[in-house]
C-alpha positions, 0 to 999 in steps of 0.5 A: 134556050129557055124562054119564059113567059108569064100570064094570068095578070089583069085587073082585080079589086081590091081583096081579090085574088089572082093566080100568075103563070110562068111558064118555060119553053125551051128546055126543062124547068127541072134544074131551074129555080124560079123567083118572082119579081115585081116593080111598080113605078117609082119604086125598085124591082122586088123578089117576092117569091123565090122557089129553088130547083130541087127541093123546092123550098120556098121563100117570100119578102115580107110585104107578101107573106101569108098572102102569096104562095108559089109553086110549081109544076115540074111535069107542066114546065110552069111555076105559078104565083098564087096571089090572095088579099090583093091590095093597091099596094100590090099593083106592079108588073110582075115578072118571073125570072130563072137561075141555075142554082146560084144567085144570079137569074139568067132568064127572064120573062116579058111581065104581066100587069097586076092592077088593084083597084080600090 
């Protein structure tokens, strides 16, 4: 079984920058594509980053392009999510999660919290 968990969030200013680590456990990150997904409260989980398993193509939502970047490391079993410019807007718990090629993500992590202050 693949577990994956997440690390690197805290609480940063404003413009400030974060890097967030998945990181599995379990089995190979190889033949699994990663995305990123963050909520905050009142507000309805969102995919912010997606990186698929083979070419590692990328993909981002609007709210954070240009600004965020993931990535990953296959011999390090871990995708990390780059964040820059961070914004209040941006506070949320971020989580990553894993599919197996299709749509559906079948493994989650626990989540770490991003906090922005003003």
């Amino acid at each position: 079984q693949v577990q994956l968990i997440e690390s690197g969030g805290g609480l940063v200013q404003a413009g400030g920058s974060l890097r967030l680590s998945c990181a599995a456990s379990g089995g190979s990150m190889i033949g699994l594509g990663i995305a990123w997904f963050r909520q905050a409260p009142g507000k309805e989980r969102e995919r912010v980053a997606t990186i698929t398993r083979w070419l590692g193509r990328t993909s981002y939502a609007d709210s954070v392009k240009g600004r965020f970047i993931i990535s990953r490391d296959n011999a390090k079993n871990t995708v990390y999510l780059q964040m820059n410019a961070l914004s209040p807007a941006d506070t949320a718990v971020y989580s990553c999660a894993a599919n197996q090629g299709g749509e559906d993500y079948l493994y989650w992590g626990q989540g770490t919290q991003v906090t922005i202050s003003s």
